[in-house]
C-alpha positions in Angstrom: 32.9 -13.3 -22.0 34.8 -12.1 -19.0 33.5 -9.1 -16.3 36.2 -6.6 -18.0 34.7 -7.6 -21.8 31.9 -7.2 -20.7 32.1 -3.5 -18.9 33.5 -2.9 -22.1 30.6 -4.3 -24.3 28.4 -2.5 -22.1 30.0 1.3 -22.3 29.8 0.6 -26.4 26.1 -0.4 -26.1 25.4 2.6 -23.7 27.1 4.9 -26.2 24.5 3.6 -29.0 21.8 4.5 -26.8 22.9 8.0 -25.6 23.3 8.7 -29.4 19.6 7.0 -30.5 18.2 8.6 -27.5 19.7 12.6 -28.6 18.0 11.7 -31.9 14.9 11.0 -30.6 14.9 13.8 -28.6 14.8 16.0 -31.4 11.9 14.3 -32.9 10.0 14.6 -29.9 10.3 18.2 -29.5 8.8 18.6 -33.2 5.8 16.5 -31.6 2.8 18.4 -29.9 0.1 16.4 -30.5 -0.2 13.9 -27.2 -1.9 10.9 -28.9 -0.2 11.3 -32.0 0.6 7.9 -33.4 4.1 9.3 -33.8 4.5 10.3 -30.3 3.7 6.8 -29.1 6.5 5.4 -31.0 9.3 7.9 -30.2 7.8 7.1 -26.6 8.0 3.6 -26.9 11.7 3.7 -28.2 13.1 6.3 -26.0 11.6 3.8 -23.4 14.1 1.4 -25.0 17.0 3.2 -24.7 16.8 4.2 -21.0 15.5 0.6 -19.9 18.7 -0.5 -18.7 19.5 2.4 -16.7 18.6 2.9 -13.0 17.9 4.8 -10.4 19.8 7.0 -7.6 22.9 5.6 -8.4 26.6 6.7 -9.6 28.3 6.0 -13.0 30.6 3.1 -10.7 27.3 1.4 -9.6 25.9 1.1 -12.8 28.6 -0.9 -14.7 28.7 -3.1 -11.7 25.1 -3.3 -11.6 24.9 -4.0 -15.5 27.4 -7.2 -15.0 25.7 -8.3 -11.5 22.3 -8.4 -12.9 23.1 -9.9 -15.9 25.2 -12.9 -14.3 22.9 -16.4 -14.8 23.2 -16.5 -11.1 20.8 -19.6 -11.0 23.4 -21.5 -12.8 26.4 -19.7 -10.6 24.5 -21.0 -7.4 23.6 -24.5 -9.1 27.3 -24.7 -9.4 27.8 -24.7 -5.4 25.4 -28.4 -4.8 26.3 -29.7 -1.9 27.6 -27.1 0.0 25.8 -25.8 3.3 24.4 -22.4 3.3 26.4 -21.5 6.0 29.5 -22.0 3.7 28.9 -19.1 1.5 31.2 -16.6 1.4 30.9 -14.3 4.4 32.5 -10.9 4.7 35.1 -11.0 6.8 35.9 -7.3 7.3 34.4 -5.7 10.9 31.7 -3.7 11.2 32.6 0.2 11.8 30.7 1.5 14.5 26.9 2.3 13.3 27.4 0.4 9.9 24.3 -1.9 9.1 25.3 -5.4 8.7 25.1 -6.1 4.6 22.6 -8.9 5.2 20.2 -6.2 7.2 20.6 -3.9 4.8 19.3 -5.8 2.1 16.5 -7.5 4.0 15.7 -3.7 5.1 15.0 -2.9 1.4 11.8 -5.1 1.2 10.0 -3.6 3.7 7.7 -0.9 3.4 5.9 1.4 5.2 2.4 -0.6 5.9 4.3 -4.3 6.0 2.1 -4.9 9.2 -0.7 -2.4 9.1 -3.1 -4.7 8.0 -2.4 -7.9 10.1 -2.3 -5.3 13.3 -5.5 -3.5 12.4 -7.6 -6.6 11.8 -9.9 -7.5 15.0 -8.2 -10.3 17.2 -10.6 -13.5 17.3 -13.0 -12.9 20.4 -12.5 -15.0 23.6 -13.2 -18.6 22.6 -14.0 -18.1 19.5 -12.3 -20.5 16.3 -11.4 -23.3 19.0 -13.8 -25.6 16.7 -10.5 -25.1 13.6 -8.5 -27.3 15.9 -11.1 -29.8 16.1 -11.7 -32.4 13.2 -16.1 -31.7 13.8 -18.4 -29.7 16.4 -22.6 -30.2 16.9 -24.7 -27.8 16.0 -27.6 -26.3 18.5 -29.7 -29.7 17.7 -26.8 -31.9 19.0 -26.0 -33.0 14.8 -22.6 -33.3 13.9 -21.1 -30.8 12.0 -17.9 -31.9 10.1 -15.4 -30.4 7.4 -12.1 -30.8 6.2 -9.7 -31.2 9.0 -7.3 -28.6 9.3 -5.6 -30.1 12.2 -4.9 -33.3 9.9 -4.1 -31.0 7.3 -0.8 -29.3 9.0 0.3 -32.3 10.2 0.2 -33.8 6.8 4.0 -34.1 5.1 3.4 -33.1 1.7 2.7 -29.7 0.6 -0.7 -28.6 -0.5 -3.4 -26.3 0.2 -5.9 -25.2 2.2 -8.8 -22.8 1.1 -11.2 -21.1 3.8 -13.8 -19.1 1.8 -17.4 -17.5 3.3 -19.0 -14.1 2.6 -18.0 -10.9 3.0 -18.0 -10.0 6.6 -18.0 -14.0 8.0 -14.7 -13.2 9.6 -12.0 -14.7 7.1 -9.3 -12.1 7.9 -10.0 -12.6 11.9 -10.0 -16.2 11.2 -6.5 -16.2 9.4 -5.0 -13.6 11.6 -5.9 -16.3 14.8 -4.2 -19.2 12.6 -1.1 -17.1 12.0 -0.6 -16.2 15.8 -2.0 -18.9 17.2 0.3 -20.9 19.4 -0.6 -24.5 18.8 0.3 -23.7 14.9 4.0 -24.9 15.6 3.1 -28.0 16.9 0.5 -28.8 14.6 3.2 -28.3 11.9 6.2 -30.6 13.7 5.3 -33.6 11.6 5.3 -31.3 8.4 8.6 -29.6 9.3 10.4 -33.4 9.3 13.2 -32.4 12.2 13.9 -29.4 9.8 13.8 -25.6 11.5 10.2 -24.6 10.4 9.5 -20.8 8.3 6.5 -19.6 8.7 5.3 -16.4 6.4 2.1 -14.6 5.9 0.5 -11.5 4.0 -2.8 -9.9 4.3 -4.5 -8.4 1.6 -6.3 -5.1 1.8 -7.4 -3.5 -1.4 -8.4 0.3 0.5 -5.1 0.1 1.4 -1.7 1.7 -0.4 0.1 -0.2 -3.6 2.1 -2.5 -1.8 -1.1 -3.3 0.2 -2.6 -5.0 -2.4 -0.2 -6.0 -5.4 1.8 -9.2 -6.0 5.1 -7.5 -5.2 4.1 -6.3 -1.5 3.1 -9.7 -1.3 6.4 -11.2 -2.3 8.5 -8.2 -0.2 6.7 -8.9 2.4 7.3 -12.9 2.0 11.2 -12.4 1.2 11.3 -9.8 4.3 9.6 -12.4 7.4 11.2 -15.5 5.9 15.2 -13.8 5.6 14.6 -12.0 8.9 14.0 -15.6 10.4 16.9 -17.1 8.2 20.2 -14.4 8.0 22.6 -17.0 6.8 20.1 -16.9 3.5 20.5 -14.3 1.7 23.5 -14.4 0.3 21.9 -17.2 -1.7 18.4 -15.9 -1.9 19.8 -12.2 -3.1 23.1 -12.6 -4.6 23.1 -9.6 -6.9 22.5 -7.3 -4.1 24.8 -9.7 -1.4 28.0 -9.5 -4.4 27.0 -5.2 -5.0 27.6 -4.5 -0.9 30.7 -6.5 -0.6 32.5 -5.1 -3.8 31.3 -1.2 -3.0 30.6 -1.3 0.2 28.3 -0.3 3.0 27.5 3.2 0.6 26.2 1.3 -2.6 22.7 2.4 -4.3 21.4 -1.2 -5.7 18.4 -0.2 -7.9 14.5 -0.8 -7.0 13.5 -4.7 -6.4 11.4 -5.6 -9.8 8.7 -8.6 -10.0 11.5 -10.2 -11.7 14.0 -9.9 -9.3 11.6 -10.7 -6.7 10.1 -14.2 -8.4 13.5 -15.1 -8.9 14.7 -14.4 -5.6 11.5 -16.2 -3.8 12.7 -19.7 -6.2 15.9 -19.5 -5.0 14.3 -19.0 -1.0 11.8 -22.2 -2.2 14.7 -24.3 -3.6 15.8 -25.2 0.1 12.4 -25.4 1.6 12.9 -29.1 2.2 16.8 -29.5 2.6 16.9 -26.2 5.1 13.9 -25.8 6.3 10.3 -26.3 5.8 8.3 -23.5 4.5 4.3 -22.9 5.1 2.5 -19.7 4.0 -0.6 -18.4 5.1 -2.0 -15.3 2.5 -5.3 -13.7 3.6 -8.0 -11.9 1.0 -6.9 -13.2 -2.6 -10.3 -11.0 -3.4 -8.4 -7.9 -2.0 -5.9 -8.4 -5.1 -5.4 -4.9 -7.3 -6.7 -6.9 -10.3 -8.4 -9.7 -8.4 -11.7 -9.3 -10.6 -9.9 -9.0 -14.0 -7.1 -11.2 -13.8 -7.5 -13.3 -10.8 -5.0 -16.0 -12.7 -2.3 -14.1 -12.3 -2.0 -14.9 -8.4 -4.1 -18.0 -8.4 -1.5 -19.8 -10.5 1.0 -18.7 -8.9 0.1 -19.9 -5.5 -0.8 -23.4 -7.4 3.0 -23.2 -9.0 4.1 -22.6 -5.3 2.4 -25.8 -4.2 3.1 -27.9 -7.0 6.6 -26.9 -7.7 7.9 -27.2 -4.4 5.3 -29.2 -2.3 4.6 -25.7 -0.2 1.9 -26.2 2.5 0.1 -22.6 2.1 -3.3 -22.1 3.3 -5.5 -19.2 1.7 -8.7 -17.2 2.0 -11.1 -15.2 0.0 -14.5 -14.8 -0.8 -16.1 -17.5 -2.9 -15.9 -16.0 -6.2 -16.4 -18.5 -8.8 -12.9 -18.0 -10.2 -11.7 -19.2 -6.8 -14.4 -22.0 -6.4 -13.4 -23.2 -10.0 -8.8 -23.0 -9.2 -10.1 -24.6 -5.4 -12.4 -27.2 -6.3 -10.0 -30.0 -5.7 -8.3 -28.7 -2.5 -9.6 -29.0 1.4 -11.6 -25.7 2.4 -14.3 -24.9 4.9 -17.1 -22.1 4.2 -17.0 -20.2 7.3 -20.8 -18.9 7.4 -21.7 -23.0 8.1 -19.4 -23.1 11.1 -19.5 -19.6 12.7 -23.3 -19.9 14.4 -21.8 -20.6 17.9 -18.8 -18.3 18.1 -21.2 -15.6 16.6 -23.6 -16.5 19.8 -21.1 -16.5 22.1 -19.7 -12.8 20.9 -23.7 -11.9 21.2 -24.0 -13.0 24.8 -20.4 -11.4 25.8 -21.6 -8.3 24.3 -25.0 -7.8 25.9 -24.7 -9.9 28.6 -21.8 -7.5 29.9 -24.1 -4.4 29.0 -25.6 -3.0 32.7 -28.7 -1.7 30.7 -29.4 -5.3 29.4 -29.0 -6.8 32.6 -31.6 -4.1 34.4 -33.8 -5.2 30.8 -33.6 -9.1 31.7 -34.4 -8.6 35.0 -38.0 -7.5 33.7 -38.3 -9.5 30.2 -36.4 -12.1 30.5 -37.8 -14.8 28.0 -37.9 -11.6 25.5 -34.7 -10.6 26.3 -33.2 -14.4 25.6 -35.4 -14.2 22.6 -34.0 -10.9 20.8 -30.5 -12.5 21.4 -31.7 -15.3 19.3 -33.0 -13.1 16.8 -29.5 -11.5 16.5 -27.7 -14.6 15.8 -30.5 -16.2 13.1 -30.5 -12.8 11.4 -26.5 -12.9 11.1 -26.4 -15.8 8.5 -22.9 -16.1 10.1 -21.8 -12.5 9.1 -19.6 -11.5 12.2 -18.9 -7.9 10.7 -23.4 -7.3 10.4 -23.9 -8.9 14.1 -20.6 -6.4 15.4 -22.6 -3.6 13.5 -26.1 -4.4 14.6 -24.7 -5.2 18.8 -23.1 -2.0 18.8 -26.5 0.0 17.1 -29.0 -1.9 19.7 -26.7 -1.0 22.5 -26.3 2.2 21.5 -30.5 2.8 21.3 -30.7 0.8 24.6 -29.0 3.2 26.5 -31.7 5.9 26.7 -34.4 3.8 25.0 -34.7 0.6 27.4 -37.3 -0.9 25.9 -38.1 -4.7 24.6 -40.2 -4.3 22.3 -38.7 -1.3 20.7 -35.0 -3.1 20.4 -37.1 -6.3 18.6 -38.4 -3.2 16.4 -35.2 -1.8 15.4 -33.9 -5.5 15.1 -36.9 -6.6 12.6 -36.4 -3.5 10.7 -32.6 -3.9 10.0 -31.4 -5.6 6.9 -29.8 -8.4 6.8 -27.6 -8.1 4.0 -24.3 -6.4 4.9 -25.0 -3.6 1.8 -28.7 -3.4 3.1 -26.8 -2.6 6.6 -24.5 0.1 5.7 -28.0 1.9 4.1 -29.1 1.9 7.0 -26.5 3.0 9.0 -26.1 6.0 6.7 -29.3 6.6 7.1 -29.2 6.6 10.7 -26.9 9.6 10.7 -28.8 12.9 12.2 -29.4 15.3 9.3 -27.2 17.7 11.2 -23.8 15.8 11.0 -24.7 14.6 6.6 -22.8 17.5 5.5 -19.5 16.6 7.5 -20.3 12.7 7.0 -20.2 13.7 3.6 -16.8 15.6 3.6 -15.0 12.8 5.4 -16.5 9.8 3.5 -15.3 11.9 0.0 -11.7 12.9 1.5 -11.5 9.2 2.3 -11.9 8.3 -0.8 -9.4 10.2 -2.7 -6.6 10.3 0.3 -3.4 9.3 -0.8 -2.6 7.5 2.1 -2.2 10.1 4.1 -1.7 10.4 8.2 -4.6 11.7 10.3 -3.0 14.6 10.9 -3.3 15.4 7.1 -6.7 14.3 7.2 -7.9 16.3 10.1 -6.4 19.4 8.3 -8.0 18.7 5.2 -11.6 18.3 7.1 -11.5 21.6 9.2 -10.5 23.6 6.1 -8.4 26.8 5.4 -8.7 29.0 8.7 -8.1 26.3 10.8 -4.7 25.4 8.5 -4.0 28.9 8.6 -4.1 29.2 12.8 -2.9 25.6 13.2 0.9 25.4 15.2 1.3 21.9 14.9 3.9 21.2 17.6 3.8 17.2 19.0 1.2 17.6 21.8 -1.6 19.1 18.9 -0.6 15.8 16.5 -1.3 13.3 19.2 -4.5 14.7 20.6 -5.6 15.1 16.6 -5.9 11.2 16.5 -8.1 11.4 19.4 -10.2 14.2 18.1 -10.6 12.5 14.4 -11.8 9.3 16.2 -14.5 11.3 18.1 -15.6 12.7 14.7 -15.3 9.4 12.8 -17.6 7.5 15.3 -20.3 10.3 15.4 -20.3 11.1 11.9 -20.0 7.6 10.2 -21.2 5.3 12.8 -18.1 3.8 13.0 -17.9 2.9 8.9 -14.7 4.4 8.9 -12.0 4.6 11.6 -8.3 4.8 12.3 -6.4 1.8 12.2 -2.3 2.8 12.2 -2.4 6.7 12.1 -4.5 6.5 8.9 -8.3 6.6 8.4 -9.6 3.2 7.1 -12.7 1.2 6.3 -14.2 -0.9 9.0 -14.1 -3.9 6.3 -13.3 -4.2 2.9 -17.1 -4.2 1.9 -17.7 -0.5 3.2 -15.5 0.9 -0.1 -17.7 -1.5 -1.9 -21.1 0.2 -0.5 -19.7 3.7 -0.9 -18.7 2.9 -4.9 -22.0 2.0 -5.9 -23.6 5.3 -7.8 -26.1 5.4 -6.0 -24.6 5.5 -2.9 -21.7 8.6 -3.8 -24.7 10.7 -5.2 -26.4 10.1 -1.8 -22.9 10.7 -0.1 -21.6 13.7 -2.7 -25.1 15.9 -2.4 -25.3 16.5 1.0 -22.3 18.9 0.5 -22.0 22.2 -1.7 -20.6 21.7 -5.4 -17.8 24.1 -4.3 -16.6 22.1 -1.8 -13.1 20.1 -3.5 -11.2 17.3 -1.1 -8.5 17.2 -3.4 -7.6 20.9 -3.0 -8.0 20.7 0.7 -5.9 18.0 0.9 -3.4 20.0 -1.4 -3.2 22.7 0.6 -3.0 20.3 3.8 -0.2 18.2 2.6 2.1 21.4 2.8 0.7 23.0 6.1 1.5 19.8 7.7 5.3 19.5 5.9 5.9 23.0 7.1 5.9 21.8 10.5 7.4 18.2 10.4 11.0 17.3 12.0 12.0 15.3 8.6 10.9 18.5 6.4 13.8 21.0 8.2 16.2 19.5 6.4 14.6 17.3 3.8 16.3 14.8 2.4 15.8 14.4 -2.0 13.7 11.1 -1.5 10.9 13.6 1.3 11.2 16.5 -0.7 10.0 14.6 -3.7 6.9 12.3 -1.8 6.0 16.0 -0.6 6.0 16.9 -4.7 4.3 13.4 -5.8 1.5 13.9 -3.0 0.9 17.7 -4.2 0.5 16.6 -7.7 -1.8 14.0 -6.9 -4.6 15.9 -5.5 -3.9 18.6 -8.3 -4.5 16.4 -10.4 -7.8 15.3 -9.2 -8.8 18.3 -8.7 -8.5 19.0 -12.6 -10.2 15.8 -13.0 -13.3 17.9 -11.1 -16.6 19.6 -12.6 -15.8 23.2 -10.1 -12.3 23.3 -10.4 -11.3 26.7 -8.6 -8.5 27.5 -10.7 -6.9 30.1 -8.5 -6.5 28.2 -5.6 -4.8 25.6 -7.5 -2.4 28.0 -9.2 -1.8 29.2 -5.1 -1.7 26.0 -3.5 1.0 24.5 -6.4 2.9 27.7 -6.5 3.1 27.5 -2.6 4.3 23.6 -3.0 6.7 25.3 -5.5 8.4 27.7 -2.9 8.4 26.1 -0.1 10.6 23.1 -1.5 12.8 25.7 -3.2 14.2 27.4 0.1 14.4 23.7 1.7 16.5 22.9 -1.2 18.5 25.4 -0.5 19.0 24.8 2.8 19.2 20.7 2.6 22.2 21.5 -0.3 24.1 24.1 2.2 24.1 21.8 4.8 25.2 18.7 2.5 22.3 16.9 3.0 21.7 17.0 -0.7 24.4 16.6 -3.3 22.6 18.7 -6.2 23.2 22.4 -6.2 20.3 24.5 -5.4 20.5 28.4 -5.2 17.4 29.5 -6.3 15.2 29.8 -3.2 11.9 31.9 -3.4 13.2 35.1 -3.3 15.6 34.5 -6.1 14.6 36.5 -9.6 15.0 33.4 -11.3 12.6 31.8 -9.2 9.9 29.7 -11.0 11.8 30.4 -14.4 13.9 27.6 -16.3 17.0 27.5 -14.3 20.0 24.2 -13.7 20.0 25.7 -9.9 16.6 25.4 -9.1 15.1 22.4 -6.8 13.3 20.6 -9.9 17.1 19.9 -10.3 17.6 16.7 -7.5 15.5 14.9 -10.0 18.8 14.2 -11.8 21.1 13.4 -8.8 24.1 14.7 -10.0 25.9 17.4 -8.2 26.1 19.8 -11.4 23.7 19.7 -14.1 23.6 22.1 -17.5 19.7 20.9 -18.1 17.4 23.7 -17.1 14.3 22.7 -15.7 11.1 24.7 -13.8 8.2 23.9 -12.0 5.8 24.6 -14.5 7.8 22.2 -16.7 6.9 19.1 -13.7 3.1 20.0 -14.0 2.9 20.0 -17.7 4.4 15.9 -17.3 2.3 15.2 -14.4 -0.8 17.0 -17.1 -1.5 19.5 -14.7 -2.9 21.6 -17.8 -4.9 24.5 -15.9 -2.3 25.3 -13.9 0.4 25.1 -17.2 -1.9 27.4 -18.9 -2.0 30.2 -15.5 1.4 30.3 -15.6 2.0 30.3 -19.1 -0.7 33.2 -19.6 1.5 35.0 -16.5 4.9 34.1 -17.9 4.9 33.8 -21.6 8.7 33.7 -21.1 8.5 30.3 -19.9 7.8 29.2 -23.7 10.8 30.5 -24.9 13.3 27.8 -26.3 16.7 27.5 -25.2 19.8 25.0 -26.1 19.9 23.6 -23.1 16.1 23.5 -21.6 13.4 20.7 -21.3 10.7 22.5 -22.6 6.8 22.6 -21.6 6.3 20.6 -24.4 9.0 17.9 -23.7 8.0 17.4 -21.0 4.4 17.4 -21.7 5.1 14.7 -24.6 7.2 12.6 -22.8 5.9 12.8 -19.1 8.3 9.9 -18.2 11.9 10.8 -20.1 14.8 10.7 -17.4 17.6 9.4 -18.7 19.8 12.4 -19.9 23.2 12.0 -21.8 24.8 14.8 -20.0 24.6 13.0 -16.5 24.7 9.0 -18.0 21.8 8.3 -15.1 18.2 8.4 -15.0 17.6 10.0 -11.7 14.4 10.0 -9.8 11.2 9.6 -11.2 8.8 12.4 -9.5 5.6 11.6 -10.8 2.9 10.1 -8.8 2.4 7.4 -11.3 -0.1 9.3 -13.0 
């Protein structure tokens, strides 16, 4: 079938679908029951006959986008065996001044906000510790040899294969990978592997407290695709051809659609088919635990990193606690346990740390053999746990400085738990009776933030008449990072902190502690039942918008992250047992004018291309309108839908809030021709695709 059949094919089979898709429509809009058996299936077909459609793109793009992504391209690029990479077709018209290169701007389009928050805020590897990796065996403090898998041996080896480095939580896995990945001898170690070939090295970390891409398969394969084609340009014609063959034909101003786990497996293959004949590829992927899913289907990444190995003889070297899951996939590959091999790093960090310590010092000078001895004590009690022995140095030295006394420290030291959950008891416990009720606040708005900067955070924390006397010009947002990490320190003794302008766990294992019931009903008591983080953190969201650069003139894309975050913490705040209704129905309706007059203003400037005229003084404000800002979700210029507010919240389920307005505005229940009603939209929460426009338009839901 040629390209032009095909287009042709493709406009028929479109056709079919507009038409099945109107008739669905109407069945949906006799449906109000949610869980209907009925409403599932309509759901599941209308599903169907919007699948093919994407995103944020004209009519032009999507019939070039329906023969590009349907194109056998492994077969196309099978064809071309033999020829060099650097023969592929290149464009050959120049750059106008400020255009973005084609090959940038697809590499561009894997990234992601956080692509290197969590290598950057991991701890780097304390002076002279992990120089034992590089050695094949080290003696313990007996003089008996301790030995384990080579790793040197192992990167020098040619074939592919892998390399597991397990231990508890807290033993200093992440630190330990993060040194491997940076580490300057890597290279050479790998010269032998990399056969005269250029050598590509890649590496993701893991972090499940961290945002979707943080933790899912397909920010581990962006971020993959995204180091490996920054290192190797001339690749991605080959490596992303649909997207390469889009650019050239449309230019510079294309939309190509959201990367998918499809496109993304397929276009990793293609990057591992030259690993060998280009270069020689070696991966290094931190916290497989950390996996959204780890615990219920940990063989979804474990046998993928096996195919990687066995498919293309792939050196890639991994880490994660030693779940049996892992211990069982593992059992036949090279791994160290890092608790058996950490004793003398973990006593050299001990010494560095008190030995630098002028109160400790003046202490030795007196106790001496007890001072030695308490340092011992430290780094039995460990069991090779680097994160306890950090937390336990910084708590002795902290008590040392007004308390200088032996015997006390060895007390404190005997009475601390050695288990790293036993630990963050006690830390919690630790904290003055005074400062629970704000250690409270900040350990529950941490656990429901969206992500969110510490700006937002701080806001959210210091409540409405601080928001509501707040200028927040530059000067105020960089001395709030300062001021949060004053209050994190003294209110959580360190257990949380800022790492990359958002607040954070110290390690993985503190969401762990604070999950356990028994824990949260510790944490949640110490603060009234009225207090709700999710409507301070509603309210905060917008007080912060209102005085970011970006939010002037807001582009669609800003304007609707603003609309997915609001709904978010709505939404959890319905999810609550003291749900203050009106300041929900206040804090949304605010959301609700304040992104109608930036509409307004983004469309009069051009900034958007969908016509908004209904700002928040307008009459028709907050009614059904084709003219209000709930309109960009279609990106067209002109739309006859009419669309409100109140009609977003009843998809996202924001039902309180449906029912306020509703009860205000009974108006808004009145049917019209050409109007997505309440209960459309209630029904069928993720319906885009409209007949009228041919596109699908942007999806504003959270994910819900």
């Amino acid at each position: 079938m040629t390209n032009h059949e095909y287009r042709q094919e493709t406009r028929k089979e479109d056709q079919r679908h507009t038409d099945l898709g109107s008739r669905l429509d109407h069945i949906a809009r006799k449906l109000d029951r949610r869980h209907d058996p009925a409403y599932d299936f309509a759901r599941e077909l209308i599903q169907v006959t919007s699948q093919e459609r994407t995103t944020q793109i004209s009519q032009k793009n999507e019939n070039l986008i329906h023969i590009l992504w349907e194109i056998d391209w492994n077969s196309w690029i099978g064809s071309r065996k033999g020829e060099s990479v650097l023969s592929f077709p290149q464009p050959t018209k120049p750059l106008a001044k400020g255009e973005v290169p084609i090959d940038m701007k697809i590499i561009s389009t894997l990234s992601f906000a956080e692509i290197d928050a969590r290598e950057e805020a991991i701890s780097d590897a304390h002076a002279a510790t992990f120089q034992w990796l590089f050695k094949d065996q080290e003696t313990d403090e007996n003089g008996e040899s301790i030995s384990w898998p080579s790793f040197p041996l192992w990167l020098q080896e040619t074939r592919g294969s892998l390399y597991w480095i397990t231990g508890k939580p807290g033993s200093g896995k992440s630190t330990l990978m993060k040194f491997i990945f940076e580490n300057e001898q890597l290279q050479s170690y790998l010269n032998e592997y990399s056969r005269n070939l250029p050598l590509l090295l890649a590496g993701f970390f893991f972090w499940n407290p961290g945002t979707g891409m943080q933790k899912s398969r397909e920010g581990l394969l962006r971020t993959l695709l995204y180091q490996c084609l920054l290192a190797r340009r001339d690749l991605v014609p080959l490596v992303a051809p649909r997207r390469w063959a889009l650019y050239n034909i449309l230019g510079s101003d294309a939309k190509a659609p959201e990367w998918t786990w499809r496109e993304l497996t397929e276009s990793f293959e293609r990057l591992c088919s030259y690993h060998g004949k280009e270069f020689q590829l070696a991966l290094f992927i931190d916290g497989l635990d950390e996996f959204d899913g780890a615990e219920q289907f940990p063989e979804v990444l474990v046998g993928w990193i096996k195919g990687v190995v066995q498919r293309h003889s792939i050196k890639v070297c991994v880490s994660s606690r030693p779940w049996n899951t892992f211990s069982d996939a593992f059992r036949n590959d090279r791994s160290l346990a890092m608790q058996a091999l950490t004793k003398r790093d973990i006593r050299r960090f001990v010494h560095a740390q008190f030995d630098d310590n002028p109160a400790f010092a003046e202490l030795k000078e007196v106790y001496a053999a007890e001072a030695d001895e308490l340092l011992r004590d430290i780094v039995d009690k460990a069991e090779g746990v680097f994160l306890w022995v950090s937390l336990v140095s910084r708590s002795l030295l902290s008590t040392l400085t007004d308390t200088p006394s032996i015997q006390h420290l060895q007390k404190v030291l005997d009475e601390t738990p050695s288990d790293i959950m036993g630990l963050y008891d006690s830390i919690w416990r630790s904290i003055p009776s005074a400062k629970l009720a704000s250690a409270s606040k900040i350990f529950q708005l941490y656990r429901i933030q969206w992500a969110e900067s510490s700006v937002v955070f701080w806001l959210a924390y210091e409540g409405p008449t601080v928001r509501a006397s707040t200028v927040l010009d530059q000067p105020k947002r960089d001395g709030i990072a300062k001021l949060l990490k004053r209050l994190l320190d003294g209110h959580t003794r360190g257990l949380l902190e800022i790492s990359s302008d958002r607040v954070g766990p110290l390690h993985r294992s503190v969401t762990d502690w604070m999950q356990r019931q028994a824990t949260w009903d510790q944490i949640t008591r110490q603060t009234s039942a009225d207090f709700d983080p999710a409507l301070e953190f509603l309210e905060s969201v917008l007080t912060d918008a209102s005085f970011r650069e970006d939010m002037k003139i807001p582009t669609e894309s800003t304007m609707i992250i603003l609309c997915r975050s609001a709904f978010h913490y709505a939404r959890r705040a319905c999810l609550g047992s003291h749900l203050d209704e009106c300041r929900l129905v206040k804090g949304l309706d605010a959301v609700d004018a304040f992104l109608s007059d930036k509409a307004c203003v983004s469309y009069s400037t051009g900034t958007i291309i969908t016509e908004v005229a209904v700002n928040s003084e307008n009459p028709q404000h907050g009614c059904f309108s084709n003219r209000g800002w709930p309109s960009i979700q279609f990106h067209v210029s002109h739309t006859y839908i009419e669309v409100c507010f109140v009609g977003l919240a009843a998809a996202a389920g924001l039902l309180p809030y449906v029912k306020a307005k509703v009860k205000a505005h009974p108006e808004l229940l009145l049917a019209g021709e050409s109007r997505q009603s309440l209960v459309e939209s209630a029904v069928f929460p993720e319906k885009r695709a409209y007949p009228e426009t041919g596109e699908a338009g942007y999806t504003i839901l959270p994910g819900l």
